[in-house]
C-alpha positions in Angstrom: 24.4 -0.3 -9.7 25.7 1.4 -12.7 25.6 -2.1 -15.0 22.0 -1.9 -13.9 21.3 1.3 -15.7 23.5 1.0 -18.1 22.4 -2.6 -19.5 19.0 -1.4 -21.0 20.9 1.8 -23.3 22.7 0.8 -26.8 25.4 3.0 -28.1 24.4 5.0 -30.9 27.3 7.0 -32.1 31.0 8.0 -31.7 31.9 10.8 -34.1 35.1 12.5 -32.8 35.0 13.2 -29.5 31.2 12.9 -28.8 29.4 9.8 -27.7 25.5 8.9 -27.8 23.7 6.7 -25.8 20.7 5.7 -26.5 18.1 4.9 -23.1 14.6 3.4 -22.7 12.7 5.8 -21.8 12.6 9.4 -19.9 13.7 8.3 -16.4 16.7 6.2 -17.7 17.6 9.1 -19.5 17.3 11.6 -16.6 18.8 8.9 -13.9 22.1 8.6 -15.8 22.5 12.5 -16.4 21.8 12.9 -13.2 23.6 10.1 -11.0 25.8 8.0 -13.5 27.1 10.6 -16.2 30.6 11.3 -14.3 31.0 7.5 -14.5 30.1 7.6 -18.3 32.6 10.2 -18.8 35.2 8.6 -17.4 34.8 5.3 -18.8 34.6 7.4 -22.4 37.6 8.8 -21.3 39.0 5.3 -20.7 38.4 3.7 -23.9 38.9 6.4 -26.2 41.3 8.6 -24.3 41.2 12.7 -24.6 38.1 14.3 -23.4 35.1 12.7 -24.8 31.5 14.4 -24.5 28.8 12.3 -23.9 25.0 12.8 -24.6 22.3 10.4 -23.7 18.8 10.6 -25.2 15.6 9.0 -25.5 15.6 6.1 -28.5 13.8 2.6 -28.9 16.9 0.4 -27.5 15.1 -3.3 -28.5 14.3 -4.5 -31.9 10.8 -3.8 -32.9 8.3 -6.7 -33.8 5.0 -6.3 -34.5 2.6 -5.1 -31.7 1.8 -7.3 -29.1 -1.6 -8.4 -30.2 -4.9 -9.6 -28.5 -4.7 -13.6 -28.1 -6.9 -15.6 -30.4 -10.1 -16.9 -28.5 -9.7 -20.3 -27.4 -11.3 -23.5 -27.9 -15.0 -24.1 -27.1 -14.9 -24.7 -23.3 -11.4 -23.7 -23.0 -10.4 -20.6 -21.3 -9.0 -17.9 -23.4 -8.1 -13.9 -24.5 -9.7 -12.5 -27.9 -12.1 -10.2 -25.8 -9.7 -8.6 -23.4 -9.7 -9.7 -19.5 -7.5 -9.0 -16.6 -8.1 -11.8 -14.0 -6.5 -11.7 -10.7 -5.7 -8.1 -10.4 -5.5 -6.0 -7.0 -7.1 -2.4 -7.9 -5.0 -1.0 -5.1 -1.7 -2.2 -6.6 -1.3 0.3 -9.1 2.1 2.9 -9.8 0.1 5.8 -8.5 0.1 3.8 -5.1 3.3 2.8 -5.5 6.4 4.4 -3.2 9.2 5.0 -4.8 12.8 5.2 -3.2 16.1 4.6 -4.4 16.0 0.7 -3.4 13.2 -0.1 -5.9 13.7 2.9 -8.6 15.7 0.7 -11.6 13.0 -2.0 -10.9 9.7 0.3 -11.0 10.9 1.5 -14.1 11.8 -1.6 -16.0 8.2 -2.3 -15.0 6.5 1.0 -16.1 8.6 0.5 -19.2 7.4 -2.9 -20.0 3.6 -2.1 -19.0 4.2 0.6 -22.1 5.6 -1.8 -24.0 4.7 -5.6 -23.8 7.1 -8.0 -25.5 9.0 -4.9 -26.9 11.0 -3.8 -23.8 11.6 -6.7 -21.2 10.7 -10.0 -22.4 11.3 -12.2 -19.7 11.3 -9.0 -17.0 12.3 -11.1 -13.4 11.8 -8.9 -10.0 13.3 -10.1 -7.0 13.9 -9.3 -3.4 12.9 -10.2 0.4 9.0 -10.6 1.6 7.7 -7.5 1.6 9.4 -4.9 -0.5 6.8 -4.4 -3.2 7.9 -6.9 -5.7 3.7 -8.5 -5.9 2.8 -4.6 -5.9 5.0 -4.1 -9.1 3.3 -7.3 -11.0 0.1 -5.8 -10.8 0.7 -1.8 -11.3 2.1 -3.7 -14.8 -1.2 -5.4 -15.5 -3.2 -2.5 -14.4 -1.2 -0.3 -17.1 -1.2 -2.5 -19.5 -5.0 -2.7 -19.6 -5.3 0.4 -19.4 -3.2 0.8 -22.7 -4.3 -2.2 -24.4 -8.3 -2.8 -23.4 -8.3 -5.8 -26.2 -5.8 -8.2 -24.1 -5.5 -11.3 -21.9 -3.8 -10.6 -18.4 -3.4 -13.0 -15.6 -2.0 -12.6 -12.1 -1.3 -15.7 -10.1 1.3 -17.3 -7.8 3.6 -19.5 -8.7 1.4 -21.9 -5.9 -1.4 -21.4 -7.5 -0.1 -22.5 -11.2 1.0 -26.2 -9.4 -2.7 -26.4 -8.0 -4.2 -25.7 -10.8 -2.0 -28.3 -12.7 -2.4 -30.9 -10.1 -5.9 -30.9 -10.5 -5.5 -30.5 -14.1 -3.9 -33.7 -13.8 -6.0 -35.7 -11.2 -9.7 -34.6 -13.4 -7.6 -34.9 -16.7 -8.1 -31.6 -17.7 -4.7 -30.5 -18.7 -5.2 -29.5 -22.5 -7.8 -26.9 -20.5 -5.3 -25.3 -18.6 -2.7 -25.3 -21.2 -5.0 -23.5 -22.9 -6.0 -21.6 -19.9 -2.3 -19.7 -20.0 -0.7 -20.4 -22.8 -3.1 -17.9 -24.8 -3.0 -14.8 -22.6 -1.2 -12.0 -23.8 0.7 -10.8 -20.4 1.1 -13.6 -17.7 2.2 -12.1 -13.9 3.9 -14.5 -12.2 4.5 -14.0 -8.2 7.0 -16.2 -6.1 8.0 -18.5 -8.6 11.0 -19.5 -6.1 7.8 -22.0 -4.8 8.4 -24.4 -8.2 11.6 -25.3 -6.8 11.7 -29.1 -6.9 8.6 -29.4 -7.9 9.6 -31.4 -11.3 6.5 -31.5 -13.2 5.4 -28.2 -12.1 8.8 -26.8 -14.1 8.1 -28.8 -17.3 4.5 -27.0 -17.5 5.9 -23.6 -16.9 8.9 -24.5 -19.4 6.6 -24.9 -22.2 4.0 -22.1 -21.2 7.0 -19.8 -21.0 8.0 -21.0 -24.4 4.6 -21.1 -26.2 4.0 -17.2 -24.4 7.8 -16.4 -25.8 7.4 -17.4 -29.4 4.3 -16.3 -29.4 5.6 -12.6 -28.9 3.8 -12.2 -25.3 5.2 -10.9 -22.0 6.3 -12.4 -19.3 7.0 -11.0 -15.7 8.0 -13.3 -12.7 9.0 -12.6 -9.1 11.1 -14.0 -7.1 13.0 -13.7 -3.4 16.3 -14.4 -5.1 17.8 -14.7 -8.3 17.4 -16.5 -11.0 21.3 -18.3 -10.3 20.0 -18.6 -6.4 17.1 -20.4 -6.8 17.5 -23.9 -6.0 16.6 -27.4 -7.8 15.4 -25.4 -10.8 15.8 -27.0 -14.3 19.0 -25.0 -16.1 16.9 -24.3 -19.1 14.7 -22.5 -17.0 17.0 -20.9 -15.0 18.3 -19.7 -18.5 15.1 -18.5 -19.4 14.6 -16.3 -16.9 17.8 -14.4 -17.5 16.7 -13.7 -20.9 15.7 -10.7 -20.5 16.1 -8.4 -17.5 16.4 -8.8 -14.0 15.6 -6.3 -11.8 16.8 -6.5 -7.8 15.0 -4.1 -5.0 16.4 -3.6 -1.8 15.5 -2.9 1.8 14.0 0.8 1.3 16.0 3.5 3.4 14.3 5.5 6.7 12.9 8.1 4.1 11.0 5.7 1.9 10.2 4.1 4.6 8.5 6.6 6.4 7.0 7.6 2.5 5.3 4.2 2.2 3.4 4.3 5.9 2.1 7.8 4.9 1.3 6.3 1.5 -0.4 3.4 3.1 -2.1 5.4 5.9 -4.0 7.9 3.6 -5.4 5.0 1.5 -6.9 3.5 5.0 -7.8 6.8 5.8 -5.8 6.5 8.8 -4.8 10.3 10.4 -0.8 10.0 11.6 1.0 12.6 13.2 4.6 14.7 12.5 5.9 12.2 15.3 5.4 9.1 13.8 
């Protein structure tokens, strides 16, 4: 779990007996002071011997290319970003509504982080885990924050089923410079189960070279998953490779606590009354 935190910060300095480390953001910062900085300390102590101090603080921990910009408007008749749309976005998936627990903590805040930050934080950022544990909530509390941060962008949220329909009848009408066009020009693509392209051969040479045209093209990517990106089976090893780019972020079954946390949460936005007993 440590790697996991750990992975995101750069070192900054060693001079004498103090070490800086250099996090994300705020709740990297405060997670490894408050969880992981006995482990840092020792590790110090490891490497450089004596009793090493170490300091962690708040720095930009990626390189820094230009601002994720608006998409240039597509072709006439094509589908395209230039005046800022968010398409398939739950309103009731947002952070606010979001539980969290120590099971999906490193993974709601790679999220937050690259919301913040398109491009410049996580680029690609992979979620997985089993059905259920908030991994589709995640994908859309990041386009909800990122259009709330950047009005002027392209977002779409779709499944990984969906981008083969699409294609297929892409195919079949022979439409397909359309739907290139159609998601290689948004500025932040959401991409839910995309465990469902496996074996699917053409399916995976689309995405290949939407993931590529949305990669040079300095725009994010974020894909989910039930597994990881080495556990998902009959998938091209280029892809596979492109996925684990960036970072990958696991959650895991939430304890009794968070548990009980997310029926609350979900019972007061149903309006649903539950007692101390349940």
């Amino acid at each position: 779990m440590l790697d996991s935190w750990v992975r995101p910060c750069r070192l900054l300095a060693i001079e004498g007996d103090h070490i800086s480390i250099g996090a994300p953001n705020g709740f990297f910062r405060d997670r490894l002071l408050q969880h992981h900085l006995e482990a840092l300390q020792s590790a110090a102590q490891e490497c450089l011997g004596g009793h090493p101090r170490v300091s962690i603080v708040v720095v930009d921990t990626t390189p820094t290319p230009p601002p994720m910009e608006a998409a240039p408007p597509a072709g006439p008749g094509q589908a395209g970003g230039g005046g800022g749309r968010s398409e398939g976005l739950n309103a009731r998936y947002t952070f606010d509504s979001f539980v969290v627990g120590s099971s999906n903590q490193f993974a709601r805040a790679a999220c937050q982080a690259t919301a913040e930050r398109p491009a410049r934080a996580y680029n690609p950022l992979f979620i997985y885990g089993g059905v259920g544990l908030g991994k589709t909530h995640l994908l859309h509390a990041v386009g909800h924050q990122a259009s709330r941060l950047f009005p002027g962008v392209t977002i779409v949220y779709l499944s990984s089923e969906r981008f083969t329909n699409e294609l297929i009848n892409a195919i079949r009408y022979d439409r397909t410079a359309e739907f290139r066009a159609r998601y290689r020009t948004v500025d932040l693509l959401l991409i839910d189960d995309i465990q469902f392209i496996s074996g699917k051969e053409r399916t995976q040479e689309e995405f290949f070279h939407t993931f590529n045209d949305l990669y040079e093209s300095r725009k994010q990517i974020v894909v989910s998953s039930d597994c990881s990106p080495k556990n998902i089976p009959e998938i091209e090893e280029r892809l596979r490779s492109r996925f684990e780019w960036g970072l990958i972020a696991d959650i895991q079954p939430p304890d009794f606590e968070t548990r009980v946390a997310i029926l609350r949460k979900k019972a007061a936005l149903e309006r649903v009354r539950l007692t101390d007993d349940v």
